[in-house]
C-alpha positions as CSV (number, residue, x, y, z in Angstrom):
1,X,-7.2,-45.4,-28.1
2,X,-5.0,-44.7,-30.7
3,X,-8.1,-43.8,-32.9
4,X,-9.7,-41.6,-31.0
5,X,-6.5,-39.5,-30.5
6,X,-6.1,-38.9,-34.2
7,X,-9.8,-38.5,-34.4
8,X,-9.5,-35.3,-32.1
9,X,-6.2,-33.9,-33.2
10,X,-8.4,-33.7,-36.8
11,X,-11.3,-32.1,-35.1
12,X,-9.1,-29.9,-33.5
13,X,-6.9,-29.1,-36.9
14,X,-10.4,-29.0,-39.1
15,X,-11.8,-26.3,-36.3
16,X,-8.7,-24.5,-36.3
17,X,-8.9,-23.7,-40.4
18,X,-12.7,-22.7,-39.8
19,X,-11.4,-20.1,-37.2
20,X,-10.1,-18.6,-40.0
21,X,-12.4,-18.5,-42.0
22,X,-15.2,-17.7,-39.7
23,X,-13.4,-15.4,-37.4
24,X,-15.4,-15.0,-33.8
25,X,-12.5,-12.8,-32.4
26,X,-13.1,-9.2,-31.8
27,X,-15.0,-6.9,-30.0
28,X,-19.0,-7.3,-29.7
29,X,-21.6,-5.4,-28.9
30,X,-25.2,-6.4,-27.7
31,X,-28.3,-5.4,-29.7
32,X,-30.9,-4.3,-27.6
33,X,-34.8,-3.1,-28.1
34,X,-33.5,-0.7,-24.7
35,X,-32.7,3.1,-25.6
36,X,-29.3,2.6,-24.4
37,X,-26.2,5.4,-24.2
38,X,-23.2,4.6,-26.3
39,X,-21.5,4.8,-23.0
40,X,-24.1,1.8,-21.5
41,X,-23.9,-0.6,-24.5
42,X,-22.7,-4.1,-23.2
43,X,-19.4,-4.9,-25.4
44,X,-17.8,-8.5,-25.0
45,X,-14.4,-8.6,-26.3
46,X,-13.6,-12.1,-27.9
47,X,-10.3,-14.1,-28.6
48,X,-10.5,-17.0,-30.8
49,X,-7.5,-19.8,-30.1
50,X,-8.2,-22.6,-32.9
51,X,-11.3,-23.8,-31.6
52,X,-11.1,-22.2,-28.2
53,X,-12.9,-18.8,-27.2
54,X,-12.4,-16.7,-24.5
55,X,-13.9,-13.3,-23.0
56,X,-14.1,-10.6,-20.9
57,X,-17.0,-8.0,-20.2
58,X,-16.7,-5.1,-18.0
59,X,-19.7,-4.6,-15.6
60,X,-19.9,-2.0,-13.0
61,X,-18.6,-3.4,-9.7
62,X,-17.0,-6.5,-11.5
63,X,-16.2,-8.4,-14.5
64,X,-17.9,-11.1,-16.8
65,X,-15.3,-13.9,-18.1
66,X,-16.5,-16.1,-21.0
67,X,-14.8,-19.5,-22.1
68,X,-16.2,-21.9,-25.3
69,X,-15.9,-23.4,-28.1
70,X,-16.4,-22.1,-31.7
71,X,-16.5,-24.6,-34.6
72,X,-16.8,-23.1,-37.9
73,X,-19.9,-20.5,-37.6
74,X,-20.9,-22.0,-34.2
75,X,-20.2,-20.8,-30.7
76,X,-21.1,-22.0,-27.5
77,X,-20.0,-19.8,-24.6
78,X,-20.2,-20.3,-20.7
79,X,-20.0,-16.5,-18.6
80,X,-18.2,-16.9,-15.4
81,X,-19.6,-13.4,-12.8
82,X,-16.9,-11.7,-11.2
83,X,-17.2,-8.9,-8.6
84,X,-18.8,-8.8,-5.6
85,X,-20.3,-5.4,-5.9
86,X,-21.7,-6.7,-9.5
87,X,-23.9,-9.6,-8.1
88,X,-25.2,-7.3,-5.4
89,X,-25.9,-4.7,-8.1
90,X,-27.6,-7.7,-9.9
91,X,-29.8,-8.3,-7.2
92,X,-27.9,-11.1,-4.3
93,X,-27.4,-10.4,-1.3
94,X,-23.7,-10.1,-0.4
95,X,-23.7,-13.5,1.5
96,X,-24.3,-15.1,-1.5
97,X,-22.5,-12.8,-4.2
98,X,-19.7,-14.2,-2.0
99,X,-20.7,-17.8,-2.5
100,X,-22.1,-16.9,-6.6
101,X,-19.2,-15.1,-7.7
102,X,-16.9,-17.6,-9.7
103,X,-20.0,-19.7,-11.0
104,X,-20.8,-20.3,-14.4
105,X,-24.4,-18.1,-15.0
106,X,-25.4,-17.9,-18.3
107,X,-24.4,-20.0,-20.9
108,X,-25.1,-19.0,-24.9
109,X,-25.3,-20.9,-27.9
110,X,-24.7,-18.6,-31.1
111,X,-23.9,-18.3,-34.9
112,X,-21.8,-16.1,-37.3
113,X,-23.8,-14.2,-39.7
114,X,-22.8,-14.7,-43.2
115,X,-21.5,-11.3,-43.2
116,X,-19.5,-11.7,-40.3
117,X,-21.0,-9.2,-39.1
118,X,-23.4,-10.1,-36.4
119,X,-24.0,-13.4,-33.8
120,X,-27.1,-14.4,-33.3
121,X,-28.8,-17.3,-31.0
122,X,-29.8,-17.5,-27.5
123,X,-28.9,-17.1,-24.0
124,X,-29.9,-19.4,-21.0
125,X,-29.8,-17.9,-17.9
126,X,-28.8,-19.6,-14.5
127,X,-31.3,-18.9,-11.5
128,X,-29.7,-19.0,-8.4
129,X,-32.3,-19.5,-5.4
130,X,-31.9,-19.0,-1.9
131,X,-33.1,-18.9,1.7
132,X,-34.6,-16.1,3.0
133,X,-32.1,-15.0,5.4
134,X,-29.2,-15.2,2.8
135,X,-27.6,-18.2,5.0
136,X,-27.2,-20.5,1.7
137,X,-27.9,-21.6,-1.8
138,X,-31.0,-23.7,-2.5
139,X,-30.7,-24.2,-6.0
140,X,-29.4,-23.8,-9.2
141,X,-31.7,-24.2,-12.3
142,X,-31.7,-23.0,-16.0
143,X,-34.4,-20.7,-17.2
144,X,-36.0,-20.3,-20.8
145,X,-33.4,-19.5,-23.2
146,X,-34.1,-15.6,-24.5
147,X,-32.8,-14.5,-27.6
148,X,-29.4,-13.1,-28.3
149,X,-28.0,-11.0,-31.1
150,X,-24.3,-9.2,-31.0
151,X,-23.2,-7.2,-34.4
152,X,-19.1,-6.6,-34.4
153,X,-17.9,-3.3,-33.0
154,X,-14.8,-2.8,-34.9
155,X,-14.3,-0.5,-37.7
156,X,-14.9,-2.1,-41.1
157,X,-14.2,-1.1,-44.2
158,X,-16.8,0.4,-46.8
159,X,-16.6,-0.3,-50.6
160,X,-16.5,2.5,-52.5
161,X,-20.1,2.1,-54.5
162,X,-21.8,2.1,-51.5
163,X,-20.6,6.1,-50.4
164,X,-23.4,8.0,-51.4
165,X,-22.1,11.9,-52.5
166,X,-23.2,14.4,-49.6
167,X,-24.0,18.2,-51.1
168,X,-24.5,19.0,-54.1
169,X,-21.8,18.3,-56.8
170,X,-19.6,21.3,-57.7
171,X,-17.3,21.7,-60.7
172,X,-13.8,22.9,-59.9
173,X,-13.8,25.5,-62.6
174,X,-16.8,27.0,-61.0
175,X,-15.1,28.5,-58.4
C-alpha cells in the first residue's frame, strides 16, 4: 500500500514539473476546413492544475465543460454538454436533451506541438440513440474517432528577425 502511494504522489509531482514545461493552459481555438466568422470560431479555454485539466466552451443555448488529464505533452479530455437549448440545437429532442445534458459526449485524446503552439489528435464522439417517440434512451456508443487540431489563441510574441519592413525605406534626412 505504502508503495503505491509514493508511487502516485511521484507521478503526480513528475506531471506537475511537465505542466510547466509543456503548458496546456490557455485559450484554444479549433482549426477547421469550414469558412468560419471570427465571431463563429469554437474557442475552449483551458486551465492546467499539475496534472489536472479543466474547460469551458460557450455554445449557443448552453455550455461545454471539459475535465482530464495532461502528462507532459499529452492530454486526454472528457466534454461534459450543458444547456438544454444546446442539445436541441444539436439535434435531440427536448425529452432527451433533458435526460443528455450532464453526460460525458465526446472524449479527445491530443498532443502539444513542439511549438506550443497547436494540439493536435483526435475526437471520439458519443452517439446517443433513442426511441422514436423521444420516451427514452436506447443507447450510448462511441463512433470513429475524427481528427482534431486546436492552435493557441493568445497573443504571442514575435522575434524581431522575423518582422519583415512594410513600404519602402526612407532616410530621415530626406524629408
Amino acid at each position: 500500500m505504502l508503495i503505491a502511494l509514493i508511487f502516485i504522489l511521484a507521478l503526480l509531482s513528475i506531471s506537475t514539473v511537465l505542466s510547466l514545461v509543456y503548458p496546456i493552459g490557455g485559450t484554444w481555438e479549433r482549426m477547421s476546413d469550414l469558412n468560419q466568422s471570427i465571431w463563429d470560431r469554437e474557442r475552449v479555454v483551458l486551465k492546467e492544475f499539475g496534472p489536472f485539466v479543466f474547460g469551458t466552451q460557450t455554445v449557443s443555448g448552453g455550455v461545454q465543460k471539459f475535465f482530464g488529464f495532461a502528462f507532459g505533452p499529452f492530454l486526454w479530455l472528457h466534454r461534459r454538454d450543458y444547456g438544454i437549448q444546446a442539445l436541441i440545437n444539436s439535434g435531440f429532442p427536448e425529452p432527451i436533451a433533458k435526460l443528455v445534458q450532464g453526460r460525458v459526449l465526446l472524449r479527445m485524446k491530443l498532443s502539444l506541438s513542439s511549438d506550443r503552439l497547436f494540439l493536435n489528435g483526435h475526437a471520439t464522439p458519443f452517439k446517443v440513440e433513442f426511441y422514436e417517440d423521444a420516451s427514452g434512451i436506447k443507447g450510448v456508443h462511441t463512433l470513429d474517432p475524427t481528427p482534431r487540431k486546436y492552435r493557441r489563441a493568445e497573443l504571442t510574441s514575435v522575434s524581431e528577425p522575423s518582422l519583415a519592413p512594410i513600404g519602402k525605406q526612407v532616410e530621415l534626412g530626406s524629408i
